[in-house]
N, CA, C and O atoms as a GROMACS GRO file, in nm:
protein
  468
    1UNK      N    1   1.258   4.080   6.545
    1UNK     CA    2   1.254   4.060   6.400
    1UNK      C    3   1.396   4.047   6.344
    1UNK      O    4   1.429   3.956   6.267
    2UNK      N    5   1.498   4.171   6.398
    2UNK     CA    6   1.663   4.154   6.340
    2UNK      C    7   1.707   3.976   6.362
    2UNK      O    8   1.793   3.919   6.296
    3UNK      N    9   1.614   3.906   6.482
    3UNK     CA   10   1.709   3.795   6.522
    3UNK      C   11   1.665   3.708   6.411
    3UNK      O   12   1.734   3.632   6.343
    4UNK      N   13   1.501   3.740   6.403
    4UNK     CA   14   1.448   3.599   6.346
    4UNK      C   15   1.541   3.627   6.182
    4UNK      O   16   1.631   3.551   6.145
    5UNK      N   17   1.504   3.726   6.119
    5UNK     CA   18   1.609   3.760   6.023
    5UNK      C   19   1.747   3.705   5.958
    5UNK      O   20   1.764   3.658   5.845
    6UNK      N   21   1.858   3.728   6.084
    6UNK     CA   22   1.985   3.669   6.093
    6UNK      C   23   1.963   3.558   6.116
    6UNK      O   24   2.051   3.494   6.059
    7UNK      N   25   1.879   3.474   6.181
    7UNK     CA   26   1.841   3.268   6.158
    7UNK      C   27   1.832   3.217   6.010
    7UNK      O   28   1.904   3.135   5.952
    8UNK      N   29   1.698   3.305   5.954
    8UNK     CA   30   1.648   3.240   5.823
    8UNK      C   31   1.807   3.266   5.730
    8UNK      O   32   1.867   3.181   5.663
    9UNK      N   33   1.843   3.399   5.752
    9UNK     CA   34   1.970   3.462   5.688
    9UNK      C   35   2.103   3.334   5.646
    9UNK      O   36   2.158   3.296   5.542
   10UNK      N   37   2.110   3.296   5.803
   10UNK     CA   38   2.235   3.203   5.795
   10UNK      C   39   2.130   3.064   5.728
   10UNK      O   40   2.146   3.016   5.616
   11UNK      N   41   2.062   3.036   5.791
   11UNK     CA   42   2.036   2.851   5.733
   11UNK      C   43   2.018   2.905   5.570
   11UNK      O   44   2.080   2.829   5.497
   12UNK      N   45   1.961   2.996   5.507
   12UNK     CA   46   1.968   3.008   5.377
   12UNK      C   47   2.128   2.990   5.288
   12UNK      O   48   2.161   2.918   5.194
   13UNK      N   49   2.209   3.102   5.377
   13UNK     CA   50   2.334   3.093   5.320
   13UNK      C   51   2.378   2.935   5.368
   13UNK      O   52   2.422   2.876   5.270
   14UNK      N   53   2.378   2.891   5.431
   14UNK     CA   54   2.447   2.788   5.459
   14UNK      C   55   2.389   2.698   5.364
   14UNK      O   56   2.477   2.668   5.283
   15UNK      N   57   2.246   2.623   5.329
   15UNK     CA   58   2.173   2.583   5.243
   15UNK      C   59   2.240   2.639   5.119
   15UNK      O   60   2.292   2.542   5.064
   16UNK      N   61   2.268   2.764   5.037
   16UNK     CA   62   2.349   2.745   4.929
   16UNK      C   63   2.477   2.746   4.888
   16UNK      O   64   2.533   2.720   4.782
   17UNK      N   65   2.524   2.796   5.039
   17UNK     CA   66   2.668   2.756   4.977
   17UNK      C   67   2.711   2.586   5.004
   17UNK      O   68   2.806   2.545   4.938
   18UNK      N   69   2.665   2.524   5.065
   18UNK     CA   70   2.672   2.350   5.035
   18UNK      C   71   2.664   2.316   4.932
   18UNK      O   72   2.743   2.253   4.863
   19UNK      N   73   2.512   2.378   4.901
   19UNK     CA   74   2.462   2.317   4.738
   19UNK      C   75   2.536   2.358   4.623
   19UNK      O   76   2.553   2.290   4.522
   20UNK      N   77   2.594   2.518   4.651
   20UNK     CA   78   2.631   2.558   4.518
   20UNK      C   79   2.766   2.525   4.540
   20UNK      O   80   2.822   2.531   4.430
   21UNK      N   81   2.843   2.493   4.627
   21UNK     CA   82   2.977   2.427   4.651
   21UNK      C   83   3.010   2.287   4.565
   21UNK      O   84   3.109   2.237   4.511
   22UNK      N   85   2.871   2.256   4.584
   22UNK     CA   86   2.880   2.060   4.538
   22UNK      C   87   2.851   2.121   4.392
   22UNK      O   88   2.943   2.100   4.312
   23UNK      N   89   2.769   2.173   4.355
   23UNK     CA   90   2.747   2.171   4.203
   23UNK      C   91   2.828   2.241   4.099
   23UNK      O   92   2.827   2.217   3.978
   24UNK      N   93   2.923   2.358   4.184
   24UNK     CA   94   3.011   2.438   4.089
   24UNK      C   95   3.190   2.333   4.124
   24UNK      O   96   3.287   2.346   4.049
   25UNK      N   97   3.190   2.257   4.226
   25UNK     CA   98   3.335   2.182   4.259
   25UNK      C   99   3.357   2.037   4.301
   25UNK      O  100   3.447   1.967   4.348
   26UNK      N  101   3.209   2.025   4.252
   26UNK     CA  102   3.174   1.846   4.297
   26UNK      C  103   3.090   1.781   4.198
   26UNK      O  104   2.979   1.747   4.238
   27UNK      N  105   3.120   1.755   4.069
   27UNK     CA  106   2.984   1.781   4.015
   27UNK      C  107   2.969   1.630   4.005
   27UNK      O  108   2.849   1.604   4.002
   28UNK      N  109   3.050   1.512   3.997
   28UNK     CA  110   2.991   1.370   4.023
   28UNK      C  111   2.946   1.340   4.115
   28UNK      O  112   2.883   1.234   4.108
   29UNK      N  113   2.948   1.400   4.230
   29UNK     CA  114   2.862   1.409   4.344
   29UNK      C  115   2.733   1.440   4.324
   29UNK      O  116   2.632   1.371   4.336
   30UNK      N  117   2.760   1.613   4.275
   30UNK     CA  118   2.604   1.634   4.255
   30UNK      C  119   2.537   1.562   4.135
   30UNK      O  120   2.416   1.540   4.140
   31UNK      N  121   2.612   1.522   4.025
   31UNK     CA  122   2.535   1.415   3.956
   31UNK      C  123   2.488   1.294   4.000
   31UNK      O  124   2.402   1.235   3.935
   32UNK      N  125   2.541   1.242   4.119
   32UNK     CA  126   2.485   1.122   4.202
   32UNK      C  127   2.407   1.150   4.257
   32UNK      O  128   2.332   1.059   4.292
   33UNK      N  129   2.369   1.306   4.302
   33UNK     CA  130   2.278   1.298   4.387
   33UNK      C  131   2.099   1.369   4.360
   33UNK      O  132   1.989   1.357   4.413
   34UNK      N  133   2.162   1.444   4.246
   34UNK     CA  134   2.042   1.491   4.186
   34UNK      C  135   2.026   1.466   4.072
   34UNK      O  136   2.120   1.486   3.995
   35UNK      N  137   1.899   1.411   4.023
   35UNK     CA  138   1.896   1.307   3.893
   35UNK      C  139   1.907   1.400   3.774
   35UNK      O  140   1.959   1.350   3.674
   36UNK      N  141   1.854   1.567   3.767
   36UNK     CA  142   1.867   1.662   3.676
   36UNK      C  143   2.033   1.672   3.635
   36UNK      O  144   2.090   1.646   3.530
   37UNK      N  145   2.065   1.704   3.718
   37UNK     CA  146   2.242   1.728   3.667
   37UNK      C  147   2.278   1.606   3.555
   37UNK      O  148   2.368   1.623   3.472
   38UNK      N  149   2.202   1.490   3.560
   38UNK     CA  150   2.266   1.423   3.443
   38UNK      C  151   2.242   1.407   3.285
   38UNK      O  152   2.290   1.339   3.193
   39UNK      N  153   2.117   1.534   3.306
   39UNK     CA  154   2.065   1.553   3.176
   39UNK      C  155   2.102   1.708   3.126
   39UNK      O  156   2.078   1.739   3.009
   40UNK      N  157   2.163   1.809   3.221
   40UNK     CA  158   2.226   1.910   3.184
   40UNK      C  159   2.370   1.932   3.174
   40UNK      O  160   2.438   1.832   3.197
   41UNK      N  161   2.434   2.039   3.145
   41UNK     CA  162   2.549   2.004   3.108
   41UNK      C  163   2.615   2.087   3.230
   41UNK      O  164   2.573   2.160   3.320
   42UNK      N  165   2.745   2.036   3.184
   42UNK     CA  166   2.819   2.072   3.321
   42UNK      C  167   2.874   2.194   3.347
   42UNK      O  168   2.900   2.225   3.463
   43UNK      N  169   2.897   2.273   3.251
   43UNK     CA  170   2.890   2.416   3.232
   43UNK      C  171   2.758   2.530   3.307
   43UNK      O  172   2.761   2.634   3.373
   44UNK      N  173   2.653   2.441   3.254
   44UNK     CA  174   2.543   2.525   3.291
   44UNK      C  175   2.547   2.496   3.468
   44UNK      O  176   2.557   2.576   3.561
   45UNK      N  177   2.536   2.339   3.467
   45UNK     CA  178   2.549   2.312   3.648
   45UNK      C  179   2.682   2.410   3.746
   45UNK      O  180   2.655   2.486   3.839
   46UNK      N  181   2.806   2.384   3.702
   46UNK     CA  182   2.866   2.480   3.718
   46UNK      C  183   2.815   2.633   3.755
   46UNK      O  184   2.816   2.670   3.872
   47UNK      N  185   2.784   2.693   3.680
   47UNK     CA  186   2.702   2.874   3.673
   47UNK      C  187   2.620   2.862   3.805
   47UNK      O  188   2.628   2.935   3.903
   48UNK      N  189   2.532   2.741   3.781
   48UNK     CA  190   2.466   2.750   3.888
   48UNK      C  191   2.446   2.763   4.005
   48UNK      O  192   2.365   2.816   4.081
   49UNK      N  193   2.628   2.643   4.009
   49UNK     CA  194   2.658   2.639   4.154
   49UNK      C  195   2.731   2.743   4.208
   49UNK      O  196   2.718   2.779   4.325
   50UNK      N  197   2.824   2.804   4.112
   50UNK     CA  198   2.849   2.931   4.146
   50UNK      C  199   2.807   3.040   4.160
   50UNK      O  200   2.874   3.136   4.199
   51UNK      N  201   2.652   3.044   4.121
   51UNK     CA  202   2.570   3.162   4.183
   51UNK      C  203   2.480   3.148   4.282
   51UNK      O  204   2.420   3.238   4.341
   52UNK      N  205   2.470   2.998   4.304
   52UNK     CA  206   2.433   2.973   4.446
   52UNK      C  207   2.529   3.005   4.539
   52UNK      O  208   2.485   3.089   4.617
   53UNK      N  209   2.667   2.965   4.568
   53UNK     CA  210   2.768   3.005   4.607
   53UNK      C  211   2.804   3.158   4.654
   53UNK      O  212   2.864   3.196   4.755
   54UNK      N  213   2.757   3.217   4.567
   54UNK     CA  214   2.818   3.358   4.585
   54UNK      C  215   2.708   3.412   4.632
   54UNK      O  216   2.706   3.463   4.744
   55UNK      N  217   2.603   3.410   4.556
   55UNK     CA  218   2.393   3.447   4.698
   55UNK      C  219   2.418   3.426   4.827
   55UNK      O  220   2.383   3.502   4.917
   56UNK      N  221   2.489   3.304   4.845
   56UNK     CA  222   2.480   3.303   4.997
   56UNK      C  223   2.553   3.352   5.064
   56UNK      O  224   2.531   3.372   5.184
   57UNK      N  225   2.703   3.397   4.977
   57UNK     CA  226   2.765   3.467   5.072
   57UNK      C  227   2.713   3.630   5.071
   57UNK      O  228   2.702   3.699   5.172
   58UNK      N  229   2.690   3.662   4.964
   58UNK     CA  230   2.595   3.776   4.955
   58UNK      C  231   2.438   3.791   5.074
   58UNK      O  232   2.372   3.894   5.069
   59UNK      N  233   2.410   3.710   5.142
   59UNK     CA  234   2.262   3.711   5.206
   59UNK      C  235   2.387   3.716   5.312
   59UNK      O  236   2.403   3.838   5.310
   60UNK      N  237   2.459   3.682   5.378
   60UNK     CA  238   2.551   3.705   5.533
   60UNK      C  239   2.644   3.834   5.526
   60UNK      O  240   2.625   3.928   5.603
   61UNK      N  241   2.757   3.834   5.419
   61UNK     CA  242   2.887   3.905   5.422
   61UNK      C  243   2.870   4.089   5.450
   61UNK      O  244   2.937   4.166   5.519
   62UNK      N  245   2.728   4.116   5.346
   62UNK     CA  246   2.751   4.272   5.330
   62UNK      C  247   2.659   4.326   5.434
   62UNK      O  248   2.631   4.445   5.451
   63UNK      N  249   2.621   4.236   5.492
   63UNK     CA  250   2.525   4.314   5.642
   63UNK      C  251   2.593   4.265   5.736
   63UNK      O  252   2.557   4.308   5.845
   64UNK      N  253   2.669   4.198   5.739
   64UNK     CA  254   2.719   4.170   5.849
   64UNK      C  255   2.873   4.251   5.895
   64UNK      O  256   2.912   4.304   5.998
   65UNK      N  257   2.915   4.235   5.797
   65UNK     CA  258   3.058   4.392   5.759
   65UNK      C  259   3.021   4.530   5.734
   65UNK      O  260   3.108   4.616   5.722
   66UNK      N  261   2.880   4.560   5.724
   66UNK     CA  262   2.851   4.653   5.744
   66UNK      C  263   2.906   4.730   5.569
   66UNK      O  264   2.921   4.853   5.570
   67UNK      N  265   2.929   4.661   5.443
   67UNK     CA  266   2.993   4.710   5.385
   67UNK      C  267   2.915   4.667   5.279
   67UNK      O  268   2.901   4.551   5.240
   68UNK      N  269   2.850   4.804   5.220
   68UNK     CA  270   2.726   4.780   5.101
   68UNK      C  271   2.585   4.711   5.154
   68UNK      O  272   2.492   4.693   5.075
   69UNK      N  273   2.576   4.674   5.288
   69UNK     CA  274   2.465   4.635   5.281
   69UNK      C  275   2.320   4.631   5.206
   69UNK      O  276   2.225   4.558   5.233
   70UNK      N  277   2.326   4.691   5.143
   70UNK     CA  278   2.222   4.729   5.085
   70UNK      C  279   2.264   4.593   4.936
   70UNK      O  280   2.193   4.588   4.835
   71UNK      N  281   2.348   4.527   4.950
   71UNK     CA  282   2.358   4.399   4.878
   71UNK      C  283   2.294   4.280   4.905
   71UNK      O  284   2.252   4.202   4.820
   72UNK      N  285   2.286   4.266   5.036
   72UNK     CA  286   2.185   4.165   5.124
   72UNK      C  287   2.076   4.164   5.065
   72UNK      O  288   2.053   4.052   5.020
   73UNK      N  289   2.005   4.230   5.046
   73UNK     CA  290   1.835   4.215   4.997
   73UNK      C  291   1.903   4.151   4.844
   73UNK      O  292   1.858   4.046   4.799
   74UNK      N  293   1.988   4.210   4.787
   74UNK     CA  294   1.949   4.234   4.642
   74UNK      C  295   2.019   4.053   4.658
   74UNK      O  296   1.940   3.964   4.631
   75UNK      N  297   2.127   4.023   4.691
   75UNK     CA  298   2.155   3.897   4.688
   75UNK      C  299   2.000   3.779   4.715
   75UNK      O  300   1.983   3.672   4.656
   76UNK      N  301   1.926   3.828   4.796
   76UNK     CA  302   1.818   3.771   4.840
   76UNK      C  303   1.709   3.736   4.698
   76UNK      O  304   1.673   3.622   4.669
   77UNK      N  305   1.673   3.852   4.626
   77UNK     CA  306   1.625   3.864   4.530
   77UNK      C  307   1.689   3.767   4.406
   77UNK      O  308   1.630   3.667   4.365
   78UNK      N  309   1.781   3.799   4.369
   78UNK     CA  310   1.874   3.724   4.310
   78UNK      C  311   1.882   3.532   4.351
   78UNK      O  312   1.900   3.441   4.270
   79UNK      N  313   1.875   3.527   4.402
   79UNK     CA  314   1.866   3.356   4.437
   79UNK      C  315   1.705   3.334   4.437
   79UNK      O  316   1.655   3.228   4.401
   80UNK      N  317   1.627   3.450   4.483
   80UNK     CA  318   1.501   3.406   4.463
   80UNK      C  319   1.447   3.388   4.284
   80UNK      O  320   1.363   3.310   4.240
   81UNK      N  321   1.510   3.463   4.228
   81UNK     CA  322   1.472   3.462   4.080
   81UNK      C  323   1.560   3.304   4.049
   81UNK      O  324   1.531   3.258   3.938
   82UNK      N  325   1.636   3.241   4.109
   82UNK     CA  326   1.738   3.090   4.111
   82UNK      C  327   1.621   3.024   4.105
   82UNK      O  328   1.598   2.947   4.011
   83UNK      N  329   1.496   3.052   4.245
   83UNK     CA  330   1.451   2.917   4.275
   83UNK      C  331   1.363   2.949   4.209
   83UNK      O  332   1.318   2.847   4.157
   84UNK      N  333   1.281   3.081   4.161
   84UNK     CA  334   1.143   3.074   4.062
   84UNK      C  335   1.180   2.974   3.921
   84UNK      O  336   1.100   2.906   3.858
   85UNK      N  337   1.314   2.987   3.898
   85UNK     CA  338   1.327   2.950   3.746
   85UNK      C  339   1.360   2.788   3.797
   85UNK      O  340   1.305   2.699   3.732
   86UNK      N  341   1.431   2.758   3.889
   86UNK     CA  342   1.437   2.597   3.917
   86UNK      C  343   1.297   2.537   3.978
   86UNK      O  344   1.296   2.418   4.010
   87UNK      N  345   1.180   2.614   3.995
   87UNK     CA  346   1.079   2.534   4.034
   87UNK      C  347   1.020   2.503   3.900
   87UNK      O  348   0.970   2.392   3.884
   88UNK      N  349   1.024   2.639   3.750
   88UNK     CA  350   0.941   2.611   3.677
   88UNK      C  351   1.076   2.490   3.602
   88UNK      O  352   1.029   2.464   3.492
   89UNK      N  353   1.176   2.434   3.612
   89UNK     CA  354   1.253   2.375   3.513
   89UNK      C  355   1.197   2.224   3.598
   89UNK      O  356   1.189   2.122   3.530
   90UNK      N  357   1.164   2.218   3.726
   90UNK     CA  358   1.133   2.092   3.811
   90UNK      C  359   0.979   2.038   3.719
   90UNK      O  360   0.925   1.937   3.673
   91UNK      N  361   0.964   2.146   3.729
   91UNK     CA  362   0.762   2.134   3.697
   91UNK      C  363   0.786   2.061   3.610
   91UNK      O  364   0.756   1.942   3.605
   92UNK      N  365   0.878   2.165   3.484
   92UNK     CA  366   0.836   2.097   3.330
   92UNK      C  367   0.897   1.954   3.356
   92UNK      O  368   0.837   1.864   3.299
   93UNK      N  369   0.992   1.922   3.423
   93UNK     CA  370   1.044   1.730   3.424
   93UNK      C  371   0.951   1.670   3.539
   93UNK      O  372   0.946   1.554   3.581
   94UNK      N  373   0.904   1.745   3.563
   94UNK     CA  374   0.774   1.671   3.659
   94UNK      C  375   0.840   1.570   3.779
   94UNK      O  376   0.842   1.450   3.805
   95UNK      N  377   0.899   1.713   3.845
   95UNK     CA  378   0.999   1.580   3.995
   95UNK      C  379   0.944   1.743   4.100
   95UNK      O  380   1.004   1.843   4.140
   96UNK      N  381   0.836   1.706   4.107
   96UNK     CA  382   0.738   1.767   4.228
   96UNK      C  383   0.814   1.758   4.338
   96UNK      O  384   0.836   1.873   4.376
   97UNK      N  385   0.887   1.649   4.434
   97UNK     CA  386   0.954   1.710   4.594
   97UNK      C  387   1.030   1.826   4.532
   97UNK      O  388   0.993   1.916   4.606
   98UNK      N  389   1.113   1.883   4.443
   98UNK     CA  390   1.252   1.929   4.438
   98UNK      C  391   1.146   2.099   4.426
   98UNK      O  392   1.191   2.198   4.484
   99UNK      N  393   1.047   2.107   4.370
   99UNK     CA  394   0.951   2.167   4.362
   99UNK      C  395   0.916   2.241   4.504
   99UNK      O  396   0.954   2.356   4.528
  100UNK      N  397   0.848   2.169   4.585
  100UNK     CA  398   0.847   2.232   4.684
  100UNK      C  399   0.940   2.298   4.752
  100UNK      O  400   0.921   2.411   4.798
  101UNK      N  401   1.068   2.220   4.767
  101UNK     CA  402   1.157   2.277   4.856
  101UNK      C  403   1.248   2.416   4.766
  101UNK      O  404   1.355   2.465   4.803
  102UNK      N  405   1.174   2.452   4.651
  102UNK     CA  406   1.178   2.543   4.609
  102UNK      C  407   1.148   2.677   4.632
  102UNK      O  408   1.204   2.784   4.655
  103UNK      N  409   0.994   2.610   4.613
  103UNK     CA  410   0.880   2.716   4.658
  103UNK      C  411   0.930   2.752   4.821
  103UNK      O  412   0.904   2.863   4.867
  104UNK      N  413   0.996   2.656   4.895
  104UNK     CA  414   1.003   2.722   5.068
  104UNK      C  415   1.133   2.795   5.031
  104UNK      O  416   1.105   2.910   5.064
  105UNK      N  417   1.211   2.797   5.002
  105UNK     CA  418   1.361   2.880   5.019
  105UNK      C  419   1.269   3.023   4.944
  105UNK      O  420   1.235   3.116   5.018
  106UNK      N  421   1.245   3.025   4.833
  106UNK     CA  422   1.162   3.114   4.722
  106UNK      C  423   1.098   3.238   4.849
  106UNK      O  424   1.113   3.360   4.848
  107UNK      N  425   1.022   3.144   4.956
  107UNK     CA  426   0.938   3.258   5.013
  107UNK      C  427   1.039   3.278   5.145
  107UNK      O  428   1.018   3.390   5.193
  108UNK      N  429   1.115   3.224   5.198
  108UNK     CA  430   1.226   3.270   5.286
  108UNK      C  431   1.299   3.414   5.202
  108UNK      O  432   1.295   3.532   5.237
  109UNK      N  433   1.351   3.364   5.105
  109UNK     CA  434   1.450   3.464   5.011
  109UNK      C  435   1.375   3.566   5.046
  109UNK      O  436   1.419   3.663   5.108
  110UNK      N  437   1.239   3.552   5.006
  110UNK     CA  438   1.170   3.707   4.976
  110UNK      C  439   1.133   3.717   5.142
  110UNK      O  440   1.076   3.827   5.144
  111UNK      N  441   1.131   3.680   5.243
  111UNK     CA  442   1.107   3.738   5.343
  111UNK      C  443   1.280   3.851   5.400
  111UNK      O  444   1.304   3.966   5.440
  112UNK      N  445   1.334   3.764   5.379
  112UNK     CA  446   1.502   3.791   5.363
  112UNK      C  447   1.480   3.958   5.321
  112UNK      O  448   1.496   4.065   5.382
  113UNK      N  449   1.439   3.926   5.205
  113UNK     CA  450   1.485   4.075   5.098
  113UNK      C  451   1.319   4.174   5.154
  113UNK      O  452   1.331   4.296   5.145
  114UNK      N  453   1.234   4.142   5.186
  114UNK     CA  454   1.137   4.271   5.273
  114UNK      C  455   1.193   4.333   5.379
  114UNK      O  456   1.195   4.455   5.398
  115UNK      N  457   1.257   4.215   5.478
  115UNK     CA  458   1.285   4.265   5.562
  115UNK      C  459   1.405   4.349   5.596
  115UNK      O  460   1.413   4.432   5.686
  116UNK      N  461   1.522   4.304   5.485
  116UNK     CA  462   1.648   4.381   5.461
  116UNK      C  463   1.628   4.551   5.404
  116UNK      O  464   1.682   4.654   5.444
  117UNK      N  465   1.516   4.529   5.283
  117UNK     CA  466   1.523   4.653   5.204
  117UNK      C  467   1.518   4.804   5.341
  117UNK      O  468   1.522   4.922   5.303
   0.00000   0.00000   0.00000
């Protein structure tokens, strides 16, 4: 279980710190690449990407240094409340793929944070 754990652990972090890398320090990128960023502002995209950014290093850094661990889950939780609120902001513009791949990180996160607590 610790292994399967540390797998979902890293492809999650790795999955947001890309994303939240491109959206808090790339943002004509991520405006090229995701059609929402061009109807929000760049401030808010920004926040975003920087708390994707920092979740993921939060789901690897404090269990793995052994230092606060007990941050791991809560980082987990924390990005999961990211993707509940970006599935319902997908819904209301009605762009269903971005939706799903919501809902799958959403139930990783929370397997993340059961199995950490």
């Amino acid at each position: 279980m610790n292994i399967t754990l540390w797998i979902v652990q890293g492809v999650l972090a790795l999955v947001f710190i890309v994303a939240g890398s491109m959206k808090a320090f790339q943002y004509e990128k991520a405006k090229a690449s995701m059609p929402w960023v061009k109807d929000t502002s760049k401030g808010l995209v920004a926040f975003i990407g920087i708390a994707e950014l920092l979740g993921g290093l939060g789901l690897i850094l404090p269990f793995a240094l052994k230092i606060a661990p007990s941050l791991t889950p809560i980082a987990a939780i924390g990005l999961g409340l990211v993707m509940l609120f970006a599935a319902l902001f997908h819904a209301k513009r009605k762009e269903n793929q971005a939706i799903g791949m919501n809902i799958v990180l959403f139930a990783l996160l929370i397997f993340v944070a059961m199995g950490r607590f």
